[in-house]
C-alpha positions, 0 to 999 in steps of 0.5 A, a space after each residue: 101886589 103893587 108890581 104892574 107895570 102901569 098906572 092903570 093896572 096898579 090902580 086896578 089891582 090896588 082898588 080891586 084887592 082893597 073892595 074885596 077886603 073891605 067888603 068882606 071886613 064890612 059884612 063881619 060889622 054888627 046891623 045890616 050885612 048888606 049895607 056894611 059890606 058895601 060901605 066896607 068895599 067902598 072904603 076899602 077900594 078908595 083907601 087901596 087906590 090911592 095907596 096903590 097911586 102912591 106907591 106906584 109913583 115911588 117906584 116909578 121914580 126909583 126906577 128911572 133913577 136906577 136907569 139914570 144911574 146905570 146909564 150914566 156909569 156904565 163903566 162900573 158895569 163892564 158895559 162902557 169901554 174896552 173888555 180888558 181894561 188893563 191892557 197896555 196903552 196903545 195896546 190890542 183893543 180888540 174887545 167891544 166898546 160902548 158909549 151913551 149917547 142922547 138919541 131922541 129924547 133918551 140916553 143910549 148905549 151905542 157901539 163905538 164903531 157906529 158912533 165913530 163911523 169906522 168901517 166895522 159898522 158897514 
């Protein structure tokens, strides 16, 4: 249920799954219903925020590491480089060709003939 795509969604989500839980497991406590459901879902949506908070941030990271690691190896991806990479030297390199560049802040993934100004880009 943690899949948003912000914080404020995942922190939504998580404390609202969390006040209904809690406040349904509340009501079921011997004494007062009432009071016991609203301490329940209380509990139950500060408990599930932060566990939503934290579990957002774990995958935010693991995220932005992947993005890190695929950009930075696009080669192993079939992006970075020539298509057919076993063509001879010197040889027909007709195929695409891709390189990362840091482009306002970010690394991208940009064609060579744009990078190289050739005439292709015009």
């Amino acid at each position: 249920m943690n899949g948003c795509s912000t914080l404020r969604e995942s922190l939504i989500l998580g404390a609202g799954a969390g006040a209904v839980v809690g406040g349904i497991a509340g009501g079921q406590r011997p004494g007062d219903r009432g009071e016991n459901a609203i301490m329940g879902a209380v509990i139950g949506g500060v408990a599930a925020g932060l566990a939503s908070y934290a579990i957002h941030g774990v995958l935010e990271k693991r995220d932005a590491n992947v993005r890190r690691e695929t950009l930075m190896n696009l080669e192993h991806y079939d992006v970075l480089g020539f298509e057919g990479l076993n063509a001879n030297p010197g040889g027909d390199r007709s195929g695409k060709c891709f390189t990362t560049q840091e482009v306002d802040g970010q690394i991208m993934s940009i064609p060579c003939d744009l990078v190289n100004g050739s005439d292709e880009a015009k």
